[in-house]
C-alpha positions in Angstrom: 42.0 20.5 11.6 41.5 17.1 13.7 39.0 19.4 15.6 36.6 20.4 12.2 37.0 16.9 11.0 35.6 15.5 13.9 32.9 18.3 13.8 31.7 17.2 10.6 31.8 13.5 11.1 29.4 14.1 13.9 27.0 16.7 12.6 26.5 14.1 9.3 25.9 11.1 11.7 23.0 13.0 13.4 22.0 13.9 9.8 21.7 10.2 9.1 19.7 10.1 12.3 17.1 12.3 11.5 17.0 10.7 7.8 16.3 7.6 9.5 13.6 8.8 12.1 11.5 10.3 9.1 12.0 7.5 6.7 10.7 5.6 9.8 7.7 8.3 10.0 6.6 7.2 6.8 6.5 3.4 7.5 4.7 4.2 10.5 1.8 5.9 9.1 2.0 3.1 6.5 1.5 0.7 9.8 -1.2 3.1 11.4 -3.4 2.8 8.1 -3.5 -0.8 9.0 -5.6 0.1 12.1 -8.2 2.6 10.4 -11.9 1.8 9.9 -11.0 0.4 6.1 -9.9 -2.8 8.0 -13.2 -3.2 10.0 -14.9 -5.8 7.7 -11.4 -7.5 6.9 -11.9 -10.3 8.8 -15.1 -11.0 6.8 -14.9 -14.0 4.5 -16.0 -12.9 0.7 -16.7 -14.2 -2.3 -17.9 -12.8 -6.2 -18.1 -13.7 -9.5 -15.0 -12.9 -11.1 -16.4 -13.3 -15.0 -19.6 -12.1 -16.7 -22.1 -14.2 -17.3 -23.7 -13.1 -20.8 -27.5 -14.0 -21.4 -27.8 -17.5 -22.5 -24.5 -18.3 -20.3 -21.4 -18.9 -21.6 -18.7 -22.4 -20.9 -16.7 -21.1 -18.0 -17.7 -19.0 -15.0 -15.5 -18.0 -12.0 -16.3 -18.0 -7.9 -13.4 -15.8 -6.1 -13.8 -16.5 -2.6 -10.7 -15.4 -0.3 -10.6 -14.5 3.6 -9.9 -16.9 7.1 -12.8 -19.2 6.5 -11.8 -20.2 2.7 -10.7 -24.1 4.7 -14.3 -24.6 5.3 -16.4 -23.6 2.7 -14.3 -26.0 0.7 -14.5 -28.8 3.0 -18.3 -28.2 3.5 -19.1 -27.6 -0.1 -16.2 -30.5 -1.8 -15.8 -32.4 1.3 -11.9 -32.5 0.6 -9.5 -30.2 2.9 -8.0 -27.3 1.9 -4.3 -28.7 1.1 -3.8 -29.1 -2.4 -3.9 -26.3 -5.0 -5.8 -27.5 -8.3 -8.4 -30.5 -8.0 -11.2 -31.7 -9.7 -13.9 -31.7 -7.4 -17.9 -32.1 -7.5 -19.4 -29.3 -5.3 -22.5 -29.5 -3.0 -25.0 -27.6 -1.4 -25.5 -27.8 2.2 -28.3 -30.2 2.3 -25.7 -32.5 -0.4 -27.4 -32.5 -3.5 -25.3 -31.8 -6.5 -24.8 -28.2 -7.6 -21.7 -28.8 -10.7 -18.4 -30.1 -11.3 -15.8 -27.7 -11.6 -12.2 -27.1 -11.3 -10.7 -25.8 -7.9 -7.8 -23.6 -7.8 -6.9 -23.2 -4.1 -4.1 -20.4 -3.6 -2.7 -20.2 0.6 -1.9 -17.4 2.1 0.2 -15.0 1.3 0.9 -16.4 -1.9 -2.6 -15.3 -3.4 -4.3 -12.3 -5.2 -5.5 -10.9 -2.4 -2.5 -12.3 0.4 -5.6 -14.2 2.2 -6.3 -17.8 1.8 -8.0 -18.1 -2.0 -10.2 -20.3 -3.8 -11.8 -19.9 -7.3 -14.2 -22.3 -8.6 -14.3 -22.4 -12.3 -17.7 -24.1 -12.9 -20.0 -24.2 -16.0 -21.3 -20.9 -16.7 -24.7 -21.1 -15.7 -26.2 -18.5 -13.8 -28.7 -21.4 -12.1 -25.3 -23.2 -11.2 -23.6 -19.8 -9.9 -26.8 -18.9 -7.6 -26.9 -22.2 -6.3 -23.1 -22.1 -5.4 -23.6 -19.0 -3.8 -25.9 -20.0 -1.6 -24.3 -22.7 -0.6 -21.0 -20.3 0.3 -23.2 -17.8 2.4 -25.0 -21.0 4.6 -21.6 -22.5 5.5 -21.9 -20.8 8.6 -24.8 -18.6 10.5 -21.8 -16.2 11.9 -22.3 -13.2 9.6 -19.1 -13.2 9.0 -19.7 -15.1 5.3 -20.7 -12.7 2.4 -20.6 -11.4 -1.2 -18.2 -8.8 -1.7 -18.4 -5.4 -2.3 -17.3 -3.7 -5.7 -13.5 -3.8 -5.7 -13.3 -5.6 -2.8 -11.0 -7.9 -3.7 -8.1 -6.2 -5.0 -8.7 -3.4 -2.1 -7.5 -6.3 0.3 -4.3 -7.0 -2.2 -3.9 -3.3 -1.5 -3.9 -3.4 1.9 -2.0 -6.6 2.2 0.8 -5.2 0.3 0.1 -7.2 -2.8 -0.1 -4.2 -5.0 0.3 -0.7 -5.1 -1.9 2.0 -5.3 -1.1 3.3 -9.1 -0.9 -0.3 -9.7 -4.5 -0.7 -8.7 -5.7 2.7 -10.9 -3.6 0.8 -13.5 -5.4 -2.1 -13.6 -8.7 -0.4 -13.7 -7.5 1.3 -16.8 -6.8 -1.5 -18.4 -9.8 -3.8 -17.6 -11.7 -0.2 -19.3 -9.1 0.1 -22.4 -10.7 0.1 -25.8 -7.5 0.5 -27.9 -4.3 -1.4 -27.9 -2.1 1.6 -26.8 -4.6 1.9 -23.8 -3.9 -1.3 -23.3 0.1 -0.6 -23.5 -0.3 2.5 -21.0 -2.3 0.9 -18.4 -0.4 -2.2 -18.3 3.0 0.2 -18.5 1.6 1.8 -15.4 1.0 -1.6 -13.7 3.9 -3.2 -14.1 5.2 -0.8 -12.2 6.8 2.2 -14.3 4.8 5.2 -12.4 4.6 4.0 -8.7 9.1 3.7 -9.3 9.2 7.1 -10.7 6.9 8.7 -7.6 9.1 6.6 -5.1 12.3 8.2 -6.6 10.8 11.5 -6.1 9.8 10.6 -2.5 12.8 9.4 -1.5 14.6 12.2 -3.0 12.6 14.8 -1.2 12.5 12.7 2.4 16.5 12.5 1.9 16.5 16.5 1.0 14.2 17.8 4.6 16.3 15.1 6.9 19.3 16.7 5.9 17.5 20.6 6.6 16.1 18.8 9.6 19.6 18.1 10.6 20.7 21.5 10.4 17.8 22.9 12.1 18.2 20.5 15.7 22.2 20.0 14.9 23.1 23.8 13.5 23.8 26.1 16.7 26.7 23.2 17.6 28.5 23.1 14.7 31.8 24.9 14.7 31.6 26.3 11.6 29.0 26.8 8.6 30.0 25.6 5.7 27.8 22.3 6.6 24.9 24.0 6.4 25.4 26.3 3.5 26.6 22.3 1.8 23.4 21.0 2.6 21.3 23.8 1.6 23.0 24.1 -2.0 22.3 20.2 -1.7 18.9 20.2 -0.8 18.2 23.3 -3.7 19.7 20.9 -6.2 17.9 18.0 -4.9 14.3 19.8 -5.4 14.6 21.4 -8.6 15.4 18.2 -10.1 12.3 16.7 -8.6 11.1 20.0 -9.6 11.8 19.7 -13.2 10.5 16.1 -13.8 7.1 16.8 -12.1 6.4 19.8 -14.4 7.6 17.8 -17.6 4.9 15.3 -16.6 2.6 17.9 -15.8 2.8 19.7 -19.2 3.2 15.9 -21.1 -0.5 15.4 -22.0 0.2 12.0 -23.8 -1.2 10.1 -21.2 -4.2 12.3 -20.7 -4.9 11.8 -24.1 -4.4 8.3 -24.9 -6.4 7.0 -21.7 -9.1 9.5 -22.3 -9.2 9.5 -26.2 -7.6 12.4 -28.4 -10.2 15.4 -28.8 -10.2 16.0 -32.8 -11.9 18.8 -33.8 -13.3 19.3 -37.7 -13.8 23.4 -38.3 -14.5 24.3 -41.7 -17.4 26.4 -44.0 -20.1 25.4 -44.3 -20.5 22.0 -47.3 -16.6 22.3 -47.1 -16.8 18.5 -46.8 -16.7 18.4 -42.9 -19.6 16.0 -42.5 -18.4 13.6 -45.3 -15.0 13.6 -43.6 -16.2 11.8 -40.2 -18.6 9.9 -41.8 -15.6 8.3 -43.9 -13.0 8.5 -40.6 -16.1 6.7 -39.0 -16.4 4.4 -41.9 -20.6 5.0 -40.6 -23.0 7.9 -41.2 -22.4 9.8 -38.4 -23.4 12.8 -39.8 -26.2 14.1 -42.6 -24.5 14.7 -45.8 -26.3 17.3 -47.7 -25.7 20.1 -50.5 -27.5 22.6 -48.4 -25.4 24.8 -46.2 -25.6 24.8 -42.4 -27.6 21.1 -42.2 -25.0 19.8 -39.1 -26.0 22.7 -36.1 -24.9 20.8 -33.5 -21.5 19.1 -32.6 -21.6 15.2 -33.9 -18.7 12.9 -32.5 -17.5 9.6 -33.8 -15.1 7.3 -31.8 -12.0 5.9 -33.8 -9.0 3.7 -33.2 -5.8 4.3 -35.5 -3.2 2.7 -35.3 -4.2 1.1 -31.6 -4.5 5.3 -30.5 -7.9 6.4 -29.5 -9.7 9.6 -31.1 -12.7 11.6 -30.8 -13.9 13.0 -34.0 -15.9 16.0 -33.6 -18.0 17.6 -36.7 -19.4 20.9 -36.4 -21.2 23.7 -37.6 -19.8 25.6 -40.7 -18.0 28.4 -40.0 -19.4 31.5 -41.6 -20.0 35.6 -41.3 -23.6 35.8 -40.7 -24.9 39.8 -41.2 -26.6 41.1 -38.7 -29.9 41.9 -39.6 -29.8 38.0 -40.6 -28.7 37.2 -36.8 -32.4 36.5 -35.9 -33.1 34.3 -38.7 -30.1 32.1 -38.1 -29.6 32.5 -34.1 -29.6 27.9 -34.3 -26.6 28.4 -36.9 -25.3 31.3 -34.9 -25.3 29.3 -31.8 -24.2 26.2 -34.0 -21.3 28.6 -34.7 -20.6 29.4 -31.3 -20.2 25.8 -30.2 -18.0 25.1 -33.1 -15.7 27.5 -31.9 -15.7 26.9 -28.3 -15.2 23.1 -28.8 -12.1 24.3 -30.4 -10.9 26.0 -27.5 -10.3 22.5 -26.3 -9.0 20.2 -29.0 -5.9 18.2 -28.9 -5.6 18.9 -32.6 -8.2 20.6 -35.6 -8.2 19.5 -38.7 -9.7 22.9 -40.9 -11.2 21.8 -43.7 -10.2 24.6 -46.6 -13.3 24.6 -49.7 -11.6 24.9 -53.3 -15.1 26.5 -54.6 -15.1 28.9 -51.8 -11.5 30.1 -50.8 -12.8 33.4 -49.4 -14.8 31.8 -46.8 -12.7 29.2 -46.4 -10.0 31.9 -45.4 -12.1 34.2 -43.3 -12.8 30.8 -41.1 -9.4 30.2 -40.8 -8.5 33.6 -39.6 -11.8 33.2 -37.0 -9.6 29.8 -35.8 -6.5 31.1 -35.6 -7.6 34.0 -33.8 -9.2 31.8 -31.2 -6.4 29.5 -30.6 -3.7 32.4 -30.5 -2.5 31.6 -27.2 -3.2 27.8 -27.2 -0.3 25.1 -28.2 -2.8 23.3 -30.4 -1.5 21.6 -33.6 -3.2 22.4 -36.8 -4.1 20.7 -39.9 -4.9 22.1 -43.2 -7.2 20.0 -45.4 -8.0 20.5 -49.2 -11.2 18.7 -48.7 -12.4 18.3 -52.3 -8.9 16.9 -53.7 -10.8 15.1 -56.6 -12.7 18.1 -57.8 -9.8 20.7 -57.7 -5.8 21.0 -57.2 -6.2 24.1 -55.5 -2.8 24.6 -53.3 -4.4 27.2 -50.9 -1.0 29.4 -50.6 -2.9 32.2 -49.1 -3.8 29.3 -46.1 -0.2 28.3 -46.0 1.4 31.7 -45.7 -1.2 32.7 -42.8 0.1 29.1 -40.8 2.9 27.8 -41.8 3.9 25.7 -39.3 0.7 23.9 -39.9 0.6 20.5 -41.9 -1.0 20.5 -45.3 -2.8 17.0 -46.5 -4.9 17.2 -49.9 -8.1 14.9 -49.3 -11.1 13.2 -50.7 -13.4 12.1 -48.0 -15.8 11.3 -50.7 -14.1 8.5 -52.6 -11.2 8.0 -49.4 -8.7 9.3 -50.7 -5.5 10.2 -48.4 -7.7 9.5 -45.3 -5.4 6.6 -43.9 -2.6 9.2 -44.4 -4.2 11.9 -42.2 -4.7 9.9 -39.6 -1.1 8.9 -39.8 -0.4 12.6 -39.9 -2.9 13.4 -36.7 -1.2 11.1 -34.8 2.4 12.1 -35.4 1.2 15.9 -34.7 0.5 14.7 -31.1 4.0 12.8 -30.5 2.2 10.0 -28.9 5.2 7.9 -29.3 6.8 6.4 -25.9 4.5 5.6 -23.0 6.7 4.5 -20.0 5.9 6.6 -16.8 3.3 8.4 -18.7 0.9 10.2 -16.1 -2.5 9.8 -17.1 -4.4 9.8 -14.3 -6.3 13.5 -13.5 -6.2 12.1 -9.7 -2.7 12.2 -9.9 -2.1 15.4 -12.1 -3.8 17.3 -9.6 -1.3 16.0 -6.7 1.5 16.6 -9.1 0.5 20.2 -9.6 0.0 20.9 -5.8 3.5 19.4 -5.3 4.7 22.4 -7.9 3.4 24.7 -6.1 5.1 23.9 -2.8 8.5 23.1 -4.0 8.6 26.5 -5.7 7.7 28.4 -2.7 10.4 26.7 -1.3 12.7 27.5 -3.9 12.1 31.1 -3.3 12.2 30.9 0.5 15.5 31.9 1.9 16.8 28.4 3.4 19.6 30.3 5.3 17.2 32.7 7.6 13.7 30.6 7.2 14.7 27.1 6.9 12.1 25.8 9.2 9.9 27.4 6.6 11.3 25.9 3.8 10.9 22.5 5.5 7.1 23.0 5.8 6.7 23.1 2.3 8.5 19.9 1.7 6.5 18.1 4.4 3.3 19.3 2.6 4.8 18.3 -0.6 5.8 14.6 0.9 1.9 14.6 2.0 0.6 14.8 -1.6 3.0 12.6 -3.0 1.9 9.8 -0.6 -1.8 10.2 -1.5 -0.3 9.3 -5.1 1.7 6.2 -3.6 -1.3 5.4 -1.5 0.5 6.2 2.0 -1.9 7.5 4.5 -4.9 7.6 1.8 -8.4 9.6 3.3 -11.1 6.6 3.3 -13.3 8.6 0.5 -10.5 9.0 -1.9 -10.1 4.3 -1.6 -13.9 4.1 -1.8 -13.9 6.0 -4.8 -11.1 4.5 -6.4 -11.9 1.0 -5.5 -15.8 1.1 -6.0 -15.1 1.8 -9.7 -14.1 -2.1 -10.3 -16.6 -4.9 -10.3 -17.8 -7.2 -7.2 -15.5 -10.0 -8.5 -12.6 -7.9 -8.5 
């Protein structure tokens, strides 16, 4: 008994051993990053605006300047020294004639946005005062080593410096670009940290799941008896599809998709159902020709909308209707109208089908040609009596063919119910609760390559292919640290970072 105990005591410290060594692999190609070509031009000194300068200029403008020779542009364009952190100074070109006043906000290293020595001038906001500045910053010195930044260059040397991760810095780009206030919400959600936790957890998870296969695979032909390893492969099993399970709920949780990228609303209907009116109220602007003539919208019309602080993307369409086909040739615009109507369909978040009191036949035969089209697809549906103050037509017939569709009876005409449909888009799409919402497509596509692995090794068999199995978690680690930003190709950064502005 002493014997076995012993055993396993030993065969679970050299477990521990691996786990180290590869937690320690990951830190090292964290540290090897640091000696990549990305750092080449780190020892540059730079400097941007950090605020826009509209035409006319505005009160305020910003000078970010951050890198080793941050000390002597400020003595050479204040005359002061570099030791206080908020003063008052007068700046100076190099020949000494008076460029502004303006406030100096002097943050040392490592305690700074970008963990380099930081100044920002704030001076009037004057583009004379801001080219004049400039040039002063780029003649401090004729050593090359002085000059303007390149988009996102700033907040690419936060990354590297370990001032912020790499979701963090996506995250921030959303929210700089968000239009809405739940945009606003998700991006600053993801930047405070939410989504770089959750892909750590599932890191660590995984790294602690292959040490302990790793373990059995150098440590395995000493052990005395098996049941270690059959432990740690039931371990490692329930270890993955738990990471397993969370990556595909986020996978198949389009929430965040939708509220960074807008929800895709799609208006199908007959034609003068009332589709046009209907986004030209949402809109509250004419979007769309209103007309009593059938078939006058041929083409798809959209009209951007915040409710409620959620982005949507109204799309009118052409009306759907049977056209003979001996008529085909007279109408192939409608007929392709037609065709785009129900394509854009294909890829809605939600439809709203408009349903005409004066023409329920029609108005049923295009909901049958919807239905049929979105068989397969999870999209919700909305029924909408569009001409509520003409008729109180219930539509059963529409009911009975969808009933787990929502029915709203409207007036786009006069506004009637149109706050309330909105309300009732919104709650079809369950965008309620944002933490750790995945938005990014960048991400997504990771996520869903990480799927793929752990499955296949979820089918291997870990007790004759175990080396195997361990493959596909390596190659699973490797595309969750291109999420976390560990061991990042170059072109994947410059793409990422060249999306932000010079001053950030």
């Amino acid at each position: 008994m002493s014997d076995i105990s012993t055993t396993h005591e030993w065969w679970w410290a050299n477990m521990l051993l691996i786990f180290t060594l590869i937690q320690c692999s990951v830190v090292g190609f964290r540290i090897n990053s640091l000696n990549s070509p990305l750092f080449k031009r780190q020892t540059d000194t730079i400097y941007g605006l950090a605020s826009s300068i509209p035409p006319g200029g505005c009160g305020i403008a910003i000078v970010r300047v951050s890198g080793p020779k941050v000390g002597l542009i400020f003595n050479r364009i204040t005359g002061d020294s570099f030791n206080k952190k908020l003063l008052y100074k007068r700046l100076f070109s190099i020949e000494n004639e008076p460029i502004d006043d303006a406030i100096c906000l002097l943050f040392p290293s490592p305690k700074s946005y970008t963990g380099e020595d930081v100044i920002e001038f704030h001076t009037h906001g004057s583009r004379a005062v801001i080219n004049a500045l400039f040039d002063a910053i780029s003649r401090v010195d004729d050593s090359g080593t002085i000059r303007i930044a390149d988009r996102g260059e700033f907040i690419r040397r936060a990354f590297y410096n370990g001032k912020v991760k790499l979701s963090q810095v996506e995250a921030i780009g959303d929210l700089i670009a968000a239009n809405t206030q739940e945009q606003r919400k998700l991006a600053f959600s993801a930047m405070s940290g939410s989504l770089y936790n959750l892909y750590k957890k599932w890191s660590d998870n995984l790294i602690y799941a292959l040490s302990n296969l790793e373990a059995c695979i150098d440590f395995g032909e000493e052990s005395s008896s098996d049941f270690q390893l059959l432990d740690t492969i039931k371990y490692a099993k329930t270890i993955v599809c738990e990471v397993l399970k969370e990556i595909t709920s986020k996978i198949n949780d389009r929430r965040g998709h939708i509220i960074r990228n807008s929800a895709n609303v799609i208006i199908l209907g007959t034609p003068n159902s009332g589709k046009s009116t209907l986004i030209n109220s949402i809109s509250q602007e004419t979007i769309s020709i209103v007309s009593n003539l059938a078939g006058t919208t041929r083409d798809l019309v959209t009209a951007h909308v915040d409710i409620d602080g959620f982005p949507f993307t109204f799309t009118d369409t052409a009306g759907i209707r049977h056209i003979d086909n001996h008529l085909l040739t007279h109408n192939s615009i409608e007929a392709e109208g037609i065709s785009r109507a129900l394509n854009a369909a294909l890829n809605a978040d939600c439809i709203l089908q408009l349903l005409d009191p004066n023409n329920e036949i029609e108005s049923l035969l295009a909901l049958n040609k919807t239905l049929e089209m979105i068989k397969d697809k999870p999209i919700p549906l909305i029924l909408c009596h569009g001409k509520s103050d003409l008729t109180h037509n219930d539509f059963n017939d529409a009911k009975l063919k969808c009933p787990n569709a929502k029915f709203i009876k409207i007036s786009p005409l006069n506004g009637s119910n149109i706050a309330e449909l909105g309300r009732i888009i919104r709650d079809s799409l369950d965008l309620n609760g944002i933490d750790s919402l995945v938005s990014s497509h960048r991400h997504i596509e990771h996520l869903k390559a990480i799927k793929v692995t752990l499955e296949q090794f979820l089918d291997v068999d870990l007790n004759s292919n175990i080396e195997i199995a361990t493959e596909y978690l390596r190659t699973s680690l490797t595309n969750m640290d291109a999420i976390i930003g560990i061991n990042v190709q170059e072109s994947v950064l410059d793409k990422i970072f060249s999306s932000f502005c010079i001053g950030k």
